[in-house]
N, C-alpha and C positions, 0 to 999 in steps of 0.2 A: 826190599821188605824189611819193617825193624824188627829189631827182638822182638819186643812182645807178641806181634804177627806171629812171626814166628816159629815160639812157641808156642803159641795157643794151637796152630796148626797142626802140629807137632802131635801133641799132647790128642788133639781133636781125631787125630789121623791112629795112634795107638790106642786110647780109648771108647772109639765110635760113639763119642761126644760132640755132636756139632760145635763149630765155634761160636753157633750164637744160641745156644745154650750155654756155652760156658760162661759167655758177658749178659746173659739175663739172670733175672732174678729166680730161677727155678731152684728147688731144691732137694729134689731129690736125690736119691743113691749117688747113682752114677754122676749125674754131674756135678754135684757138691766136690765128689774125689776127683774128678777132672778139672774144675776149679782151684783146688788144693794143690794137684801136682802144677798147676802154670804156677802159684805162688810160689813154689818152693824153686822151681828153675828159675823163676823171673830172680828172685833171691840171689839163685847160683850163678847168672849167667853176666846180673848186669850191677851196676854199683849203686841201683836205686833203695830209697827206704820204702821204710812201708805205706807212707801216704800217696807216693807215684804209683807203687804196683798197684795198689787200689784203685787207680784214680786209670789206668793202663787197662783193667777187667772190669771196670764202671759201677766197683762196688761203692755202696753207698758213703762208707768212710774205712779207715785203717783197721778197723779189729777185727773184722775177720780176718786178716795179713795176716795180722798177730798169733789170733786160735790157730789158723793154717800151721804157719810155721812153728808154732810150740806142741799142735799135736799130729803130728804128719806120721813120727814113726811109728805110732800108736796104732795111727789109719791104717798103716803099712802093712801090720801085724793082723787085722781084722777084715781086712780088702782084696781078695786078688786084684783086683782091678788097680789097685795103687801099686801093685807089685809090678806095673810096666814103665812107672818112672823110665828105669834104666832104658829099656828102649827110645824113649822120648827125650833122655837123657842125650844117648849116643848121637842122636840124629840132626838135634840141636847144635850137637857140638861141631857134627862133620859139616853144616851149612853158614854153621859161621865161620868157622876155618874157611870153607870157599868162597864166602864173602871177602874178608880180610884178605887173601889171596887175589880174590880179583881187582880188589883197591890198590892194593899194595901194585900188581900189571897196569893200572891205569895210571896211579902217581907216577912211576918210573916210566912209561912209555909219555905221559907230560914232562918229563926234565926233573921232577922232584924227588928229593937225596930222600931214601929208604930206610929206616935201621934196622 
């Protein structure tokens, strides 16, 4: 699964946002903050700019990345529903950790030096 997957799962799974709500064009409440919170982890998670994450949740160009990630903590403040980041946060991080972990047992059990 890639990040973006992911996340969007993630995120989809803490805020009973379908994932295909969160890549369509709908916008209301909740899935707009469910949208937002994949922007800000895709942000956190991976070394992309803002034209890939857009291009990864099939918006139509960069600026809402943009609005996302400049008014997120804003959301934060006026949302419970944004206030499960952390959740979504935590869960991302432990399934990529067992990702990378399981690479890292498949390089080495192939013969390939580890660091």
């Amino acid at each position: 699964m890639n990040t973006a997957t992911l996340i969007a799962t993630e995120v989809a799974r803490v805020t009973n946002v379908p994932v295909r709500e969160i890549l369509s064009a709908r916008r209301d409440k909740n899935t707009v903050v469910a949208r937002h919170m994949c922007i800000v982890l895709m942000r956190e998670f991976t070394p992309w700019g803002t034209p890939t994450i857009a291009r990864a949740l099939r918006l139509y160009d960069h600026s809402t990345v943009i609005h996302a990630l400049r008014t997120w903590s804003l959301r934060q403040e006026r949302n419970p529903l944004a206030g499960r980041i952390g959740q979504a946060r935590a869960a991302v991080s432990r399934k990529l950790a067992k990702q990378r972990e399981a690479m890292r047992i498949h390089a080495e059990a192939n013969g390939h030096v580890v660091s």
